[in-house]
C-alpha positions in Angstrom: 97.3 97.5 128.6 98.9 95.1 126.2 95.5 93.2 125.7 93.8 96.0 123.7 96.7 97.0 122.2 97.2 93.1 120.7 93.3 93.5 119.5 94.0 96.8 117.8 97.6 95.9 116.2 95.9 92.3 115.1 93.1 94.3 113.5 95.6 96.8 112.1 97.9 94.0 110.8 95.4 91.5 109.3 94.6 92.9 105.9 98.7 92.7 105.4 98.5 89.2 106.7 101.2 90.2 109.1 100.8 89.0 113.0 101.3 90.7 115.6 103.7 88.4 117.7 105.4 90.7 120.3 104.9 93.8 118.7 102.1 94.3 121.2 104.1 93.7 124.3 107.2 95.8 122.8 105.2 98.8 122.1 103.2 99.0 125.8 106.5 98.7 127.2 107.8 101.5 125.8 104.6 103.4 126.9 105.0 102.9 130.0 108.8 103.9 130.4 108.0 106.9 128.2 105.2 107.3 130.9 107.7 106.8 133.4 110.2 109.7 132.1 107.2 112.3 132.1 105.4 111.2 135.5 108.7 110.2 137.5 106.0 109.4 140.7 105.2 106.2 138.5 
């Protein structure tokens, strides 16, 4: 998950020239305990 998500932000981010460093990482993780709050079975 955080693959595509680096691609996308990267994309997002590079006419700021900002990078995406662990912004990536950060924002899957909080997907996925979000997720995990919903769907409690995950």
């Amino acid at each position: 998950m955080t693959v595509p998500l680096m691609a996308s932000v990267s994309i997002w981010l590079l006419p700021f020239g900002l990078p995406a460093l662990t912004m990536p990482f950060a924002l899957s993780t909080w997907l996925i305990l979000g997720a995990m709050k919903v769907l409690p079975d995950l």
